[in-house]
N, C-alpha and C positions, 0 to 999 in steps of 0.2 A: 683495738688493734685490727690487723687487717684479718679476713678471709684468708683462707691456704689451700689450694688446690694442688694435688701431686699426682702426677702421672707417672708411670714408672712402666719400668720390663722387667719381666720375670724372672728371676733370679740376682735382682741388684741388692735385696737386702732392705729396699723401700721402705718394708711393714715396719720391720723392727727401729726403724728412722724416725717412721711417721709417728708411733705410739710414744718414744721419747721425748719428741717434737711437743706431743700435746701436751707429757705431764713436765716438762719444763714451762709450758708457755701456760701450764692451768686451761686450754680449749680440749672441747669432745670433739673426738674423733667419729666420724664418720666414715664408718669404714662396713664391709657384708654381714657382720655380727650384727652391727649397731642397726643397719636397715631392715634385715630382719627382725630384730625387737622391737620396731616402729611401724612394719608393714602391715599388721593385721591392722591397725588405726585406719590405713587406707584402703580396706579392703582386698588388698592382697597377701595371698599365701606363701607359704614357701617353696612350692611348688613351680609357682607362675615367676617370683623372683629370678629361680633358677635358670628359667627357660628365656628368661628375655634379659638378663643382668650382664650388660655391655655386650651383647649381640644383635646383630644390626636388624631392625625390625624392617618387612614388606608389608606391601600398602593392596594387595590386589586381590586376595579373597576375606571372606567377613572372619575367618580367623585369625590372617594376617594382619587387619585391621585392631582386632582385639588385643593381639599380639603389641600391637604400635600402643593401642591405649593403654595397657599396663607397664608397659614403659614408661608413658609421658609419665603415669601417676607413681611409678619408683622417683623419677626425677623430681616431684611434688617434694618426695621428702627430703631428699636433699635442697633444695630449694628455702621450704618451710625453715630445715636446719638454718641455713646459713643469716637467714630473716631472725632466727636468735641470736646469732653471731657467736665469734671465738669457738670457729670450730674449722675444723682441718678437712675438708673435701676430697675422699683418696680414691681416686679413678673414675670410671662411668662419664669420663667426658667435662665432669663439672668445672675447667678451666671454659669452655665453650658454652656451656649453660649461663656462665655468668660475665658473658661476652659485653664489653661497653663498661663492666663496672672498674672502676678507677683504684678502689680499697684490697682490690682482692691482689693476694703473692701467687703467681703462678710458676709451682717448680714440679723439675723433670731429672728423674734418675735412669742414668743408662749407664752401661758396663758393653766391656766386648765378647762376644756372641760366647766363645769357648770360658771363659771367664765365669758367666752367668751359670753355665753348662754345669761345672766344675761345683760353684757355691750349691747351684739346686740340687743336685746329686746327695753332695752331701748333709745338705741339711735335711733332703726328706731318706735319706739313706734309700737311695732306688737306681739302680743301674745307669751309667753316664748316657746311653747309647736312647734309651729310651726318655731321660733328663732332656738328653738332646729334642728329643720327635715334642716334648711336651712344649718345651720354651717354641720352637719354630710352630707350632698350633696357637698359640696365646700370643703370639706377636702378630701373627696372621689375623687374629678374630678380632682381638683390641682396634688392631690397624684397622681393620676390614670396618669394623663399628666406629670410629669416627668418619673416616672416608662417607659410607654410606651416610650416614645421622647427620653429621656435621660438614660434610665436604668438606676437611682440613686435613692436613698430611700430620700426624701427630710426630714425625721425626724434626719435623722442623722450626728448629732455635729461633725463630722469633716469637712463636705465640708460647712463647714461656719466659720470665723474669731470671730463671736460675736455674741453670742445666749443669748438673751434677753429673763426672763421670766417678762412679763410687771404686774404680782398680785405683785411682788416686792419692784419693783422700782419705783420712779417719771418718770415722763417724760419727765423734765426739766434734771433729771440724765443720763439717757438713751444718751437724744440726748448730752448732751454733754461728754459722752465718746466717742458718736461716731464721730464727730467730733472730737478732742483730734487723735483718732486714725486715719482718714481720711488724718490727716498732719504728722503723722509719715513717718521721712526719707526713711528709707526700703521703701515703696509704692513710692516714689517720685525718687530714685535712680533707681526704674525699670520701669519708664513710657518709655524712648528710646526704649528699645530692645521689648515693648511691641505695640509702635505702628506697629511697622513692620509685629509682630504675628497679629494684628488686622485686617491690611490689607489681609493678609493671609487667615483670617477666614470670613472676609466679599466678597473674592472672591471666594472662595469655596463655600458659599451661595448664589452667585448670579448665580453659575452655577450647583449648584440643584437645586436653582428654574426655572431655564430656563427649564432645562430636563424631569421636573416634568408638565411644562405647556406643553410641546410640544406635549405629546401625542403619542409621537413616542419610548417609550420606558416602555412595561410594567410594568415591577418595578426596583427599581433602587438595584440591587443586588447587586452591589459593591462599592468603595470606593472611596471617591473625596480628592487628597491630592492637598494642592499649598504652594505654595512655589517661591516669587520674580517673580509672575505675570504667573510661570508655573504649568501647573494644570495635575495629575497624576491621570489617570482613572484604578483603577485594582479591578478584582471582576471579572463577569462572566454575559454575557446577554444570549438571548437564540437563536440569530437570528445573523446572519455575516449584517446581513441589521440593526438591531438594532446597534451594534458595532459602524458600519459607523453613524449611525445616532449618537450617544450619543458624538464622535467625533467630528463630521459635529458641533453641537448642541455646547457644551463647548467651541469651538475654534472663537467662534462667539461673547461670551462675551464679553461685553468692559472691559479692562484690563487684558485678556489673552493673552500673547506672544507664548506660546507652549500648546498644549497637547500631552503627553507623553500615549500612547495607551497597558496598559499590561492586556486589557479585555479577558478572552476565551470565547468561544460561548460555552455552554450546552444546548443541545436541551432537553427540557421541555418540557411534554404535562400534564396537571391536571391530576390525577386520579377520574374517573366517576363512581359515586359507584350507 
């Protein structure tokens, strides 16, 4: 059956959707628990989770760099995940990580702003007023994190298959449309030709996160294409020794056969005002 990506706003009620969702449908959930008990495997903490989990990474000092590379490798794991398949992908963008694939259900729950307000209050029993200040911070950052990472507007109904407004509907309704749609043939007919794009996209990520820890290359100004385990560097660094290095770096990867080298060197220096 297909992949499930869910995006959601804060206070729609999403979780407790998403987790009925899985043990009807029998897939894991991938959700902050579950990546946390899979992060130490990739070398991250819970620490470093916290700091970069769906906030939008900068590219401009070697921290911020760092910063980007422990991201790419959270996205590793969900990526890994979904390469097992029958699991449900909930938030962190992964409707856009798995961009081009044909199998995957991409759904979206949203509620009206005072609504949201009202549920989150109550359910973490905490003042409406400050309910309020949290939800408008976590629409901001989410927003703010796809915008930046992905330059997509995450409000808008087309890059999603199924947009839920949950003041509507039950939630017994909800999830069984989506499931209903989860086992539609179309999704099932394209899982072949999508594992392959999978692989594709999860090697391309292991070899920006390699590039991005190494330190050897100050931002990554070009383009990481793969394709059947060969990886296509074009774009432009600023150093013939960066070049070699981003080369060196990518052909090192486990599961790279080739890199294909169409980098130019642009010499850059800042302007110091």
């Amino acid at each position: 059956m297909a992949i499930i990506t869910i995006s959601r706003q804060m206070g729609t009620g999403a979780y407790a959707m998403a987790r009925e969702l899985a043990k009807k449908l029998k897939y894991t959930l991938i959700d902050g628990p579950k990546i946390a008990e899979l992060a130490h495997n990739y070398g991250l903490s819970g620490e470093i989770l916290e700091r970069v989990d769906e906030k939008p990474p900068a590219y401009i000092t070697a921290e911020d760099r760092l910063q980007a590379a422990n991201l790419s490798t959270m996205e590793l794991i969900l990526l890994d995940c979904a390469r097992k398949g029958n699991v449900i992908l909930y938030g962190r963008g992964a409707q856009y990580l798995l961009e081009g694939m044909r199998n995957v259900l991409r759904v979206r729950f949203i509620a009206p702003f005072d609504e949201r307000v009202e549920n989150f209050a109550e359910r973490e029993w905490i003042d409406p007023d400050l309910a309020r200040e949290l939800i408008r911070k976590s629409d901001h950052q989410r927003g703010g994190f796809i915008h930046f990472y992905f330059d997509k507007d995450w409000q808008n109904p087309l890059e999603y298959d199924l947009v839920f407004n949950t003041s509507h509907l039950s939630k017994s309704a909800m999830v069984d449309s989506i499931v209903a749609a989860a086992k539609d043939q179309k999704l099932k007919d394209a899982e072949a030709e999508a594992t392959a794009l999978l692989d594709d996209i999860i090697l391309r990520k292991r070899v920006e996160a390699e590039l991005l820890k190494s330190g050897k290359i100050e931002s990554l100004h070009f383009k990481i294409e793969s394709l059947d385990g060969e990886i296509c560097l074009s774009g432009h660094v600023h150093t013939e020794q960066e070049r070699e290095q981003a080369v060196k770096i990518a052909a090192k990867v486990k599961g790279v056969s080739l890199v294909e080298d169409d980098l130019q060197v642009v010499n850059y220096k800042p302007h110091k005002e």
